[in-house]
C-alpha positions as CSV (number, residue, x, y, z in Angstrom):
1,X,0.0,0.0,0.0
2,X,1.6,3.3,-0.8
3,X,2.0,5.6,1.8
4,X,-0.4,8.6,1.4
5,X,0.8,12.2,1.8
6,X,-0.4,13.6,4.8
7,X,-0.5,17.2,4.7
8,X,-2.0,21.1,4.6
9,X,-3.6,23.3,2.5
10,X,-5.2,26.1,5.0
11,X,-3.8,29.4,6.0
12,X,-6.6,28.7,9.2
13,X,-6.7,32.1,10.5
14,X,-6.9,33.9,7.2
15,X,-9.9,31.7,5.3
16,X,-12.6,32.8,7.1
17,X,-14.3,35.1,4.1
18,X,-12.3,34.8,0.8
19,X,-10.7,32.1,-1.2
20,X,-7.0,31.8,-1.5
21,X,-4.8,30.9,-4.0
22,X,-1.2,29.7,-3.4
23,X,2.1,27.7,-3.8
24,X,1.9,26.1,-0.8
25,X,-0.2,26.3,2.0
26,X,0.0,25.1,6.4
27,X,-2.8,23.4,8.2
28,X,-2.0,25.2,10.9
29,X,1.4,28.1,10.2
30,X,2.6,30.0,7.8
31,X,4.3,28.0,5.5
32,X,7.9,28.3,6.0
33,X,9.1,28.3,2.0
34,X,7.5,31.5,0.6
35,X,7.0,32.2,-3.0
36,X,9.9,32.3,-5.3
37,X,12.3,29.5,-2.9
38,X,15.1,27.9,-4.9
39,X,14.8,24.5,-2.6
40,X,14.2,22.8,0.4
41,X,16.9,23.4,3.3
42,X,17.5,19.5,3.5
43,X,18.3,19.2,0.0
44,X,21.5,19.8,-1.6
45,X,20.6,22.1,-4.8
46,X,24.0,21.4,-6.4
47,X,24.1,17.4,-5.6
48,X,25.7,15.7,-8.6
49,X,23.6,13.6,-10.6
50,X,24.4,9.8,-11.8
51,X,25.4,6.3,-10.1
52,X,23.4,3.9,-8.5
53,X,22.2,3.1,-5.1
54,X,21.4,-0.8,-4.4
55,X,19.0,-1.5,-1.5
56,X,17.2,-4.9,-0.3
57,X,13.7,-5.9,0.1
58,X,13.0,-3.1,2.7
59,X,10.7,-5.6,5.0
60,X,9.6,-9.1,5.1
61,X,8.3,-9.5,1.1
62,X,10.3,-11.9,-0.4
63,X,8.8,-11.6,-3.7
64,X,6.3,-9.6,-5.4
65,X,3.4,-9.9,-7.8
66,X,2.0,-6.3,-9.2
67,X,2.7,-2.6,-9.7
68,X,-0.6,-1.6,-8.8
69,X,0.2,-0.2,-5.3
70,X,-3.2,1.3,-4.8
71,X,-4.9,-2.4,-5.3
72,X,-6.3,-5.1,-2.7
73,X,-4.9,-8.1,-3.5
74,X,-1.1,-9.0,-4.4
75,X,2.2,-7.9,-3.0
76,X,3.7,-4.3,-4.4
77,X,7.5,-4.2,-6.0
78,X,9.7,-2.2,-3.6
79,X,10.0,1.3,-3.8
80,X,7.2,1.5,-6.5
81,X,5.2,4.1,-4.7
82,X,8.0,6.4,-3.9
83,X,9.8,6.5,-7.1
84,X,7.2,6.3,-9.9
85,X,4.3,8.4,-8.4
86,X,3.3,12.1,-7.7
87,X,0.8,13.8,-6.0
88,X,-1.3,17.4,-6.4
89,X,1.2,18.2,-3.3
90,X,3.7,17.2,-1.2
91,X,4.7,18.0,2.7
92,X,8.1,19.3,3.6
93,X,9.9,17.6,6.0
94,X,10.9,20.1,8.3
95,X,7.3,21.5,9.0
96,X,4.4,20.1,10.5
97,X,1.1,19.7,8.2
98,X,2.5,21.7,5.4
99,X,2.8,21.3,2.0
100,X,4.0,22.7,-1.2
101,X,2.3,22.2,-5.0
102,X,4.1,19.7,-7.2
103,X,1.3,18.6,-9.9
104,X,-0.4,21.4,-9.2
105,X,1.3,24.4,-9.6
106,X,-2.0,26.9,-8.0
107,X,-4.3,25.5,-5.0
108,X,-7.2,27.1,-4.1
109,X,-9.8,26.8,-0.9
110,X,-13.1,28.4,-1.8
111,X,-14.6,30.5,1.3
112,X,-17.0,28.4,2.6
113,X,-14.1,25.9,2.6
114,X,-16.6,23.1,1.1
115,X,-14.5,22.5,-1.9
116,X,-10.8,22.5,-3.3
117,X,-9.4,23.9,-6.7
118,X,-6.1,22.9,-8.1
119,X,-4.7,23.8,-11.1
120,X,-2.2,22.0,-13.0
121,X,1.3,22.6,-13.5
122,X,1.9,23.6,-17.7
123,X,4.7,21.0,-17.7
124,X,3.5,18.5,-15.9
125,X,3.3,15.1,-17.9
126,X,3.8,11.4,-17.4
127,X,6.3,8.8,-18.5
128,X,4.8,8.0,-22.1
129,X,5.0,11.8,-22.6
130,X,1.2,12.8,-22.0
131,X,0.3,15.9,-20.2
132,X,-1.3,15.4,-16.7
133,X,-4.7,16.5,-16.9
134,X,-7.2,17.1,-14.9
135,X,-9.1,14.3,-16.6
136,X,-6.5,12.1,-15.5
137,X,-7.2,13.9,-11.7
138,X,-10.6,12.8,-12.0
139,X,-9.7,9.2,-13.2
140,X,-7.3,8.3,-10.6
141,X,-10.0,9.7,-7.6
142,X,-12.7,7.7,-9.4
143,X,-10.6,4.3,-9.5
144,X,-9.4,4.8,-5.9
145,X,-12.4,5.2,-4.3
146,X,-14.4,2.3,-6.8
147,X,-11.9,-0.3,-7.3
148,X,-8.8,0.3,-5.4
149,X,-7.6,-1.1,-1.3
150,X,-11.1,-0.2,1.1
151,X,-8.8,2.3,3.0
152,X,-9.0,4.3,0.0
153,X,-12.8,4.7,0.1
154,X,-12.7,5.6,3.9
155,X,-10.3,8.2,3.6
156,X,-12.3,10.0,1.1
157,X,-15.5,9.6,2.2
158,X,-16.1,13.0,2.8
159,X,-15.4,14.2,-0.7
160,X,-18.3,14.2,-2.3
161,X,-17.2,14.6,-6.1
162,X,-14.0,15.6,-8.7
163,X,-15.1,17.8,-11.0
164,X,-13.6,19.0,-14.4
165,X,-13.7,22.4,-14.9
166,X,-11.4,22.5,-17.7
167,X,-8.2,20.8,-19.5
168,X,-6.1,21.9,-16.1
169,X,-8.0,22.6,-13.5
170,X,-10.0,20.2,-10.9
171,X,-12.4,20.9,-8.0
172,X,-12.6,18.9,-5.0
173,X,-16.1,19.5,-3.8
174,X,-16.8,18.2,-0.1
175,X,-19.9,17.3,1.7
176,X,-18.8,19.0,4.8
177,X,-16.1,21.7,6.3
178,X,-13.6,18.6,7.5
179,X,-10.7,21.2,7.7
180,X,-8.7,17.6,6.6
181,X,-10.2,16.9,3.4
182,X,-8.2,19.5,1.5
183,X,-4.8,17.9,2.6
184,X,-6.1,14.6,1.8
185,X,-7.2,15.8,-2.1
186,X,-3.8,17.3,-2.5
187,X,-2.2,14.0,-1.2
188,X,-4.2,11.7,-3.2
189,X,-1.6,10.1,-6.1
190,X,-2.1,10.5,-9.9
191,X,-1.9,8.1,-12.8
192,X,-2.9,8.1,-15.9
193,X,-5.9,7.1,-17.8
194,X,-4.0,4.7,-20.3
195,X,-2.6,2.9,-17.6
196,X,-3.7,-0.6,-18.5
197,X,-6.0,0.5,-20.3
198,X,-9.1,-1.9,-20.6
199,X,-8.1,-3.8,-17.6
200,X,-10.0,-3.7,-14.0
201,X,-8.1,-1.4,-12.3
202,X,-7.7,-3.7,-9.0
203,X,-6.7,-6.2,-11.8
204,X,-3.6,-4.5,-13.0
205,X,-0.8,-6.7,-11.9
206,X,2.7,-6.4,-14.0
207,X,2.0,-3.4,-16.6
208,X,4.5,-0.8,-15.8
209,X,2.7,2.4,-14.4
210,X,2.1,5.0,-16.6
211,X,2.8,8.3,-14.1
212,X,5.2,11.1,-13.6
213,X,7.8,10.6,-10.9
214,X,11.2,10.6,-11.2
215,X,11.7,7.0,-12.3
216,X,11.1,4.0,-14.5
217,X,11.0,0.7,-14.6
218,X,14.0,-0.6,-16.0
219,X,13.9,-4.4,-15.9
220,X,12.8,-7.1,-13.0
221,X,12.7,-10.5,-11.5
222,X,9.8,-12.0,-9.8
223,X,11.4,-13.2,-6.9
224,X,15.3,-11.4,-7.3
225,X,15.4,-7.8,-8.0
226,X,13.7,-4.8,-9.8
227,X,15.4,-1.8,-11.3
228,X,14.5,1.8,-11.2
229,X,16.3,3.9,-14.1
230,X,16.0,7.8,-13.6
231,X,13.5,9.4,-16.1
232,X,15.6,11.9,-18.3
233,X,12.9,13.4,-19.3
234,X,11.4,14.1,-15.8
235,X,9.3,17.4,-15.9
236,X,9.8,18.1,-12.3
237,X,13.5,18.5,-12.2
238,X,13.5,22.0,-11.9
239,X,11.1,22.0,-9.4
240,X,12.1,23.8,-6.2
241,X,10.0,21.0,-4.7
242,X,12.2,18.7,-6.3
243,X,15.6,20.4,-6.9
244,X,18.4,18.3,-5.1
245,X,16.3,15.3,-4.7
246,X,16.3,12.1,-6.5
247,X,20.0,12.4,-7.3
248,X,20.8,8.5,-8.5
249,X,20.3,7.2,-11.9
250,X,19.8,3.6,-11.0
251,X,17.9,2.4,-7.7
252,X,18.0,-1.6,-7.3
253,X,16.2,-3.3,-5.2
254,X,17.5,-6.9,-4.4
255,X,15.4,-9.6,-2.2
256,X,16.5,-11.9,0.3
257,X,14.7,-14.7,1.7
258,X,15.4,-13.9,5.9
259,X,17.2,-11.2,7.5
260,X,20.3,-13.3,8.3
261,X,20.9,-13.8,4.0
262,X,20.1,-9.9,3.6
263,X,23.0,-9.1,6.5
264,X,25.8,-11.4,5.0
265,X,25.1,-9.8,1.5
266,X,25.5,-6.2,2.9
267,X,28.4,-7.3,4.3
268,X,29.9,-8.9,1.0
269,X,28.8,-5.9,-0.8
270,X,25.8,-6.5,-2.7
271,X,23.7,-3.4,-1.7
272,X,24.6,-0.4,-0.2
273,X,22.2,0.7,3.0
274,X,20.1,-1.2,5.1
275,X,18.0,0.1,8.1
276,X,18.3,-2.8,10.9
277,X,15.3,-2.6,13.1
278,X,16.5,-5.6,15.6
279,X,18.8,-4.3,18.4
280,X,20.6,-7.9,18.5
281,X,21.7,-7.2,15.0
282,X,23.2,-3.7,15.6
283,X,24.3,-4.3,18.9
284,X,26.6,-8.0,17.7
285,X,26.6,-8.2,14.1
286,X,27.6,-4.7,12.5
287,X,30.9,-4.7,13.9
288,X,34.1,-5.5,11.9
289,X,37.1,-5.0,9.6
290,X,35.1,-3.3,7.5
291,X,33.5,-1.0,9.9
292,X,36.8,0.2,11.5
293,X,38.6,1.2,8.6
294,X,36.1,3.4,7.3
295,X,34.3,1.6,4.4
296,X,31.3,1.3,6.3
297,X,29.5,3.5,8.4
298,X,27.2,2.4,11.1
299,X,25.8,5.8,12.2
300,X,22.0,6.5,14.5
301,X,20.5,9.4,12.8
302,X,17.9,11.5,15.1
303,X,14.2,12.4,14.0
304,X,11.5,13.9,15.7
305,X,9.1,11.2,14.3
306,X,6.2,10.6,16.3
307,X,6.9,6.7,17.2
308,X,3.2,6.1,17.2
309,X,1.5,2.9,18.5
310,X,3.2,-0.9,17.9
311,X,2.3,-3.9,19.7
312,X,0.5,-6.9,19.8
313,X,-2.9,-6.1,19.3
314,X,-6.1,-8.3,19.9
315,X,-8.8,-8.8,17.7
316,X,-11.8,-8.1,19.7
317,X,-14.7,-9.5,17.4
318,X,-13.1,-12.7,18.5
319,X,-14.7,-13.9,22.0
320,X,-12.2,-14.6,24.2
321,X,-11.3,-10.4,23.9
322,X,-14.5,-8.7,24.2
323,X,-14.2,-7.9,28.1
324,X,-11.4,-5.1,29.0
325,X,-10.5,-6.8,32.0
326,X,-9.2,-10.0,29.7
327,X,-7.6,-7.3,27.5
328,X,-5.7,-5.5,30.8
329,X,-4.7,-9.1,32.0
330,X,-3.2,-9.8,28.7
331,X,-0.7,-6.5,29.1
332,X,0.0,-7.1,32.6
333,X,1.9,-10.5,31.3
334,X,4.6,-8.4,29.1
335,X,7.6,-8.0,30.7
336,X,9.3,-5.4,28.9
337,X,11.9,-4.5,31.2
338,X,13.4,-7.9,30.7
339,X,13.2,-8.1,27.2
340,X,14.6,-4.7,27.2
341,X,17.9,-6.2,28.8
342,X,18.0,-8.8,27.7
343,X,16.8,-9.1,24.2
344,X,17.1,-5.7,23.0
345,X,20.7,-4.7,24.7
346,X,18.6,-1.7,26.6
347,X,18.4,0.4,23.3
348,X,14.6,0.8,23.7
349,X,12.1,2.9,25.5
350,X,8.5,1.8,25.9
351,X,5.4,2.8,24.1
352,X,3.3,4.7,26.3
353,X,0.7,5.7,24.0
354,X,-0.8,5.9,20.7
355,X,1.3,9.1,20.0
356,X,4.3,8.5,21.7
357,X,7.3,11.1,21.4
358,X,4.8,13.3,20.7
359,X,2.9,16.3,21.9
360,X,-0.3,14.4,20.5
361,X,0.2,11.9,23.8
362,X,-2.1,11.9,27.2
363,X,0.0,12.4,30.1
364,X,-1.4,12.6,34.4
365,X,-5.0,14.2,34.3
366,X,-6.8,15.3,31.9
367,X,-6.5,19.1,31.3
368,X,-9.5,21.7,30.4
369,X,-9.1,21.6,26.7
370,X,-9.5,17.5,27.2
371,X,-12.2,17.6,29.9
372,X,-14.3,20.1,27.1
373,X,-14.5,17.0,24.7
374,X,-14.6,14.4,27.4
375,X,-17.2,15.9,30.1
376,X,-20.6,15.2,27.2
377,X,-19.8,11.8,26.8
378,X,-19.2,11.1,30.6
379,X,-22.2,8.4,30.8
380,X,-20.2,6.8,27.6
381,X,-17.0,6.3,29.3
382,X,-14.6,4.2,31.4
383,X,-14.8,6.4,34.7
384,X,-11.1,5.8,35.0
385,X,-10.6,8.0,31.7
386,X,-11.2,11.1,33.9
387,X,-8.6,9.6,36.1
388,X,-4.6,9.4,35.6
389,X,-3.7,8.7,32.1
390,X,-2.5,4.8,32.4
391,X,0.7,3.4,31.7
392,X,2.2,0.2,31.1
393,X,3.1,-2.2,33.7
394,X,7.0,-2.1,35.1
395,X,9.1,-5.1,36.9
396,X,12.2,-3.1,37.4
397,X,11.6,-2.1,41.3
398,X,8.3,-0.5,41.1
399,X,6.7,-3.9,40.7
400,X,7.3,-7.6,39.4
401,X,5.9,-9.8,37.3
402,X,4.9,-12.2,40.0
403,X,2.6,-8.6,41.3
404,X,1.5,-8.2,37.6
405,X,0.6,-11.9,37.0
406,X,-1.2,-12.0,40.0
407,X,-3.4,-8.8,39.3
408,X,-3.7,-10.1,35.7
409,X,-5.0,-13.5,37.3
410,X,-8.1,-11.4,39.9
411,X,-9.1,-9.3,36.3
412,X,-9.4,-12.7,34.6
413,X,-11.3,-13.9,37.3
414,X,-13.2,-11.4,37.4
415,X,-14.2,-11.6,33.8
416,X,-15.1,-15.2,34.2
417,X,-12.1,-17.4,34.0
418,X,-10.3,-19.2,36.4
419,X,-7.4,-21.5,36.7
420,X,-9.0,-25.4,36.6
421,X,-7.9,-28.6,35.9
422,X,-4.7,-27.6,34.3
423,X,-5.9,-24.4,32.2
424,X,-7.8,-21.0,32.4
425,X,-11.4,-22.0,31.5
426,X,-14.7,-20.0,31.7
427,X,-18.4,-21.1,33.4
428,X,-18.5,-23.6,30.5
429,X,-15.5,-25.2,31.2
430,X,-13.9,-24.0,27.4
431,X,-10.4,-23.3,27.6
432,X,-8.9,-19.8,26.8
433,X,-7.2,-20.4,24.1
434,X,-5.2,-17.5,21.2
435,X,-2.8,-18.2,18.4
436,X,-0.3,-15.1,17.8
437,X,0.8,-14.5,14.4
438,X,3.5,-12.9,12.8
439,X,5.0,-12.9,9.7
440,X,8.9,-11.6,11.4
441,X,11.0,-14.7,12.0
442,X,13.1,-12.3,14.3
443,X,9.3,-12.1,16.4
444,X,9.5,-15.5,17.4
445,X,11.9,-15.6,20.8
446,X,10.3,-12.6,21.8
447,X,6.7,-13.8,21.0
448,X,7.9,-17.0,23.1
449,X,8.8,-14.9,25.9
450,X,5.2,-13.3,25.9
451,X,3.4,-16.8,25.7
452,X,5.7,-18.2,28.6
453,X,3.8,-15.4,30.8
454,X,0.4,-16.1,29.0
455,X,0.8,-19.9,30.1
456,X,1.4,-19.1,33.6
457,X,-1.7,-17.3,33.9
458,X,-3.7,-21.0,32.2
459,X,-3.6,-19.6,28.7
460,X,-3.0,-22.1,25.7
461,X,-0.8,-20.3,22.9
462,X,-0.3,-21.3,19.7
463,X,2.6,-19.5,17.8
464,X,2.6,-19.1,14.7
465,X,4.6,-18.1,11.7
466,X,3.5,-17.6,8.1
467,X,4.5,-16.2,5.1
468,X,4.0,-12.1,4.6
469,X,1.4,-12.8,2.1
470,X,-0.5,-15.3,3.9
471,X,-0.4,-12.9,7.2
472,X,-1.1,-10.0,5.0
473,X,-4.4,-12.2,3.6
474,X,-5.7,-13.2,7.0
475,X,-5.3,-9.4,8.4
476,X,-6.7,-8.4,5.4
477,X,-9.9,-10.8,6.8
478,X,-9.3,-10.1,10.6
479,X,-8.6,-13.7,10.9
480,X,-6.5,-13.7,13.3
481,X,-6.7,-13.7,17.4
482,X,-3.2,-11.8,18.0
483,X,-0.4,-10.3,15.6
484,X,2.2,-7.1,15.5
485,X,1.1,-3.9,14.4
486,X,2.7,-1.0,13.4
487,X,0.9,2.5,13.0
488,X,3.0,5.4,10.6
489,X,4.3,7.8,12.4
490,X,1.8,11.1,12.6
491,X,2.6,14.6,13.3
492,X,-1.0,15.8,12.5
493,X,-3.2,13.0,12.6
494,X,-6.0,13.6,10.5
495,X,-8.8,11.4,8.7
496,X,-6.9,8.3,8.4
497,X,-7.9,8.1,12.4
498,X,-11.6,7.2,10.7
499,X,-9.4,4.0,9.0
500,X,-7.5,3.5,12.1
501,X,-10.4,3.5,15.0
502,X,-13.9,4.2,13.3
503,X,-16.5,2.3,13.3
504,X,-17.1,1.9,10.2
505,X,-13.6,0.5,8.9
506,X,-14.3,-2.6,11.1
507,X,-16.5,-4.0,9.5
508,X,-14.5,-2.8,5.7
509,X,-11.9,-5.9,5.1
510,X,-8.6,-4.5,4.2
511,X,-9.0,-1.6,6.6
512,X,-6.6,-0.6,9.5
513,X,-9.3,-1.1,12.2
514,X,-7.1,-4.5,13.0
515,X,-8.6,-4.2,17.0
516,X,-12.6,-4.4,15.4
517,X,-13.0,-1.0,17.4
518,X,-16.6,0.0,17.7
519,X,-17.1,2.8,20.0
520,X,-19.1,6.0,19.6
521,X,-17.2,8.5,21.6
522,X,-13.8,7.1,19.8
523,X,-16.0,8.0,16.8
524,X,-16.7,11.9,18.1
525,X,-13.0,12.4,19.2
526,X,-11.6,11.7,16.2
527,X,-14.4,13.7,14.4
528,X,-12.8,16.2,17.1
529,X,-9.3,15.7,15.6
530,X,-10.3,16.0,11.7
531,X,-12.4,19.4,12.2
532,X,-9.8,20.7,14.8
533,X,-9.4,24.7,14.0
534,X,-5.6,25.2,15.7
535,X,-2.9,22.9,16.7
536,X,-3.9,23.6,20.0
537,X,-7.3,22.0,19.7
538,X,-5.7,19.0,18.1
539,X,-3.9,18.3,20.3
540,X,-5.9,18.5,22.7
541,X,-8.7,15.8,20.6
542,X,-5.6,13.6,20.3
543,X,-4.6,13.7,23.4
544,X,-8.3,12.5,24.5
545,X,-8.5,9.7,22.2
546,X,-5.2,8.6,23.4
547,X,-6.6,8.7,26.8
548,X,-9.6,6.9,25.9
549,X,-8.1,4.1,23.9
550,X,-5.4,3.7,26.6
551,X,-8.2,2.6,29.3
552,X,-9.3,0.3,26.6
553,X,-6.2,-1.9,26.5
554,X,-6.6,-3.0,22.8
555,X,-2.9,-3.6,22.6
556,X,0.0,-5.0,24.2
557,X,2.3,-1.9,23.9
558,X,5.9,-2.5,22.4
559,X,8.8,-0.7,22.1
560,X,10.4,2.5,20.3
561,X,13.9,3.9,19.2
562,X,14.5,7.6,18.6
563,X,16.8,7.2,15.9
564,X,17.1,4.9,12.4
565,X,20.1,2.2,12.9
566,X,21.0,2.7,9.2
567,X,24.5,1.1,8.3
568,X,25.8,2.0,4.8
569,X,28.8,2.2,2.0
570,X,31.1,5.4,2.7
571,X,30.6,6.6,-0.7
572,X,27.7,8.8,-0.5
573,X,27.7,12.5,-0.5
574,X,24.7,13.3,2.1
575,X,22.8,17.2,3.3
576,X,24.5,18.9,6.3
577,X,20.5,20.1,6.9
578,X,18.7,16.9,8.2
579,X,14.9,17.0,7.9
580,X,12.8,16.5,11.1
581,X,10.7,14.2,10.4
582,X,11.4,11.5,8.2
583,X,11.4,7.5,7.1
584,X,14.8,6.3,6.3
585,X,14.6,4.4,3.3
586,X,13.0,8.2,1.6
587,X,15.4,10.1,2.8
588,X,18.0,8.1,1.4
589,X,16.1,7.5,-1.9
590,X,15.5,11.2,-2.5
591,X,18.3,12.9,-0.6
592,X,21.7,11.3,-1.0
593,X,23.8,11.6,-3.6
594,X,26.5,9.3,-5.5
595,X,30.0,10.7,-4.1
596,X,32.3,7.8,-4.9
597,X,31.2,5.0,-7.9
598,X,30.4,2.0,-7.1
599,X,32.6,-1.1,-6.9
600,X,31.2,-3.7,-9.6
């Protein structure tokens, strides 16, 4: 699934009366880049051009099926999204909720804020040559929201139509004032009409994409590698959106069956970066010759990423997870401060909350701003939401995890299961029983760690692990009782919270409701979020939800790291600017720079 560009297009306080027109435009600020910038600060306007940058499958695909990253079914090509298509806008990365035109070269809020006007960049044209037009706009909203993954259709279900006004220019027009929907429009990717032309759209498997990014595909290998070659005839170039980015002339991405073959070929020199996201790994195994005289680099590079929510979450339209107190049993059984030693070499902190290392997290009692949104749905709520904001169980002092397992065992008991005749079993004598799945190898001795605990408490686990595409099915289906989740890192959450906790997406298959959340006030919180005015009323909607879902124990929270572990080749020329707030594999995709040529 590609990752969708979160961003802005209001100047908040200055909408209130008449439209505006503009290059760029801040949910929230004034955007930082004025008229007339050259380039981005992070960017190196005067990075050379050429070489090649080899990579490896970034997570656990070992293969892939399509190009269609906007489709169901199937696995996506690496990198596909990020190199071959563009959006109306893109964020910078050093701002929050801001963005700057790219397709469209003119974006315009009309004053009752109910629709969205973009106008098309003169230059702007895909791959096959074609201009971009706002026919091909329309198109690629239509197919998304008709034929393409169900997230799609949640995310703009507030948009009531595209409409052609003329050869360049679209309207968004929206059926209400969601102050989100005109960041989602000018996020929303654009292909062209041609594109497979006479084919299903959610049927397009290997037909190259016909789009405008910087890249094409140059050959592939179901199962081995796919090549990007740069475009030469990329429109963008120029672009002070784009000026300094997308530097290399090749991208190759190689797959490896398991982590341990992708390690030993970075090592020997098959590709050229990896992010490691096991502690083990960087702690023992990126360490060497090769490291101490310089020709690789093993370096922690800071961001100010939100680390959002990951952990093992329960799906509760499955029985055995409908009661909280079963849920708040189930956390009490992670010991994290043991893992922490001595699985992850202490380079963690935990998850706290749904926004952690954010401003967007609820912390001790709930302020004024969060009692305003809480106090009307009082008779809705957990009493304890009005309470101290909850946070995960410890064993380092503070408690155990005899003191946890024993409080996990009276909420158990209180939900209607006790320890008999060698499991926990409820009034009908049926065993409590969950399978955790995972599709991460590396999962497994921590997963068995976890189920040790579970067992204590009477609890029959079944571990299990299955291929990405299998896992990816069953989610897909919510069949599943446990698995891993990982929620993107926000920095203004906005209307893919509806995808994330509304009602509705649990009962849409393919959504990323995994929990099967159903609650009306989660509903009018994040309603709360989307229509937020200022940052400061965002926050304060975020940091009641957070609150809300945190007495709801939905997950067993993991981990976080500050920083990406990336390791790479010394022969990259790289920004002395960092960006803020960034993924790794992007920011090496689009900022470095070939310094030294490769070794073939």
């Amino acid at each position: 699934m590609t990752h969708l560009i979160r961003n802005l297009l209001l100047l908040s306080a200055l909408i209130s009366h008449a439209a505006w027109a503009a290059h760029a435009f801040s949910l929230y600020d004034v955007p930082k880049y004025q008229a007339g910038f050259t380039h981005f600060e992070y960017l190196n306007p005067n990075a050379p051009k050429g070489g090649e940058l080899y990579l490896a499958n970034p997570d656990a695909r070992t293969s892939f099926d399509k190009f269609n990253p906007f489709s169901l079914k199937g696995v996506t090509a690496a990198g596909l999204s990020n190199l071959m298509f563009e959006t109306l806008a893109i964020n910078s990365t050093d701002e929050v909720a801001t963005m700057y035109g790219l397709l469209a070269e003119d974006m315009q809020l009309a004053s009752d804020r109910l629709s969205m006007t973009f106008t098309l960049h003169a230059n702007a044209k895909f791959n096959n040559g074609d201009p971009v037009t706002a026919e091909d706009v329309k198109h690629s909203f239509t197919s998304l929201i008709t034929k393409g993954a169900p997230q799609f259709k949640m995310i703009f279900n507030d948009v009531k139509q595209c409409v052609v006004l003329d050869e360049r220019t679209v309207r968004f027009d929206f059926k209400n004032k969601n102050r989100e929907l005109p960041l989602i429009v000018g996020g929303m990717p654009v292909f062209s009409r041609k594109w497979a032309a006479g084919t299903a759209f959610d049927k397009i498997q290997l037909t190259a994409p016909i789009a405008s990014g910087p890249y094409l595909i140059d050959r592939y290998e179901i199962g081995r590698m796919i090549s990007f070659k740069r475009n030469p005839d990329y429109w963008a170039k120029d672009l002070p959106v784009r000026r300094g980015s997308f530097n290399f002339d090749r991208i190759v991405y190689r797959y490896y069956k398991d982590d341990v073959a992708r390690l030993e070929a970075f090592m020997a020199g098959e590709f050229d970066a990896v992010i490691e996201f096991k502690a083990k790994n960087w702690a023992r195994s990126y360490k060497g010759k090769k490291f101490e005289n310089g020709e690789l680099i093993k370096a922690t590079l800071k961001h100010s990423n939100g680390a959002g929510m990951q952990g093992f979450v329960m799906n509760m339209r499955r029985p055995q997870f409908k009661d909280v107190r079963v849920r708040h049993a189930l956390v009490l059984a992670l010991d994290y401060e043991w893992m922490n030693r001595q699985l992850f070499y202490s380079q963690y902190k935990r998850i706290d909350s749904f926004f952690s290392n954010s401003e967007l997290g609820a912390h001790g009692l709930p302020n004024e701003a969060e009692l305003k949104l809480l106090e009307p749905m009082r008779n809705q709520l957990d009493p304890a939401v009005f309470g101290e904001a909850p946070l995960p169980p410890r064993t380092d002092g503070t408690s155990s995890l005899r003191a946890n397992l024993l409080q996990a065992r009276e909420l158990l008991k209180q939900a209607g299961w006790e320890y008999k005749d060698g499991a926990l079993r409820n009034a009908q004598g049926e065993i409590f029983k969950l399978e955790i799945m995972d599709d991460n190898p590396s999962l497994a001795r921590i997963i068995s760690v976890y189920a040790r605990n579970l067992e204590k408490l009477g609890i029959q686990v079944k571990q299990r692990t299955a291929d990405f595409a299998l896992v990816q099915k069953r989610m897909e289906e919510f069949d599943f009782d446990m698995t891993s989740i990982r929620l993107s890192d926000v920095v203004s959450p906005g209307s893919e919270m509806f995808d994330i906790f509304g009602s509705k997406a649990a009962d849409t298959n393919g959504s990323s409701n995994s929990w099967g959340l159903k609650d009306p006030a989660v509903d009018k919180l994040v309603t709360a979020m989307v229509s937020a005015d200022s940052r400061a009323e965002l926050v304060a909607a975020s940091r009641a939800l957070d609150r809300v879902l945190l007495h709801k124990y939905i997950v067993v929270p993991h981990w976080y790291s500050a920083t990406h572990r990336v390791a790479y080749r010394n022969r990259f020329g790289i920004p002395s600017v960092s960006p803020k707030y960034y993924q790794a594999d992007r920011y090496m995709i689009s900022n470095w720079w070939e310094k030294t040529p490769r070794n073939k």
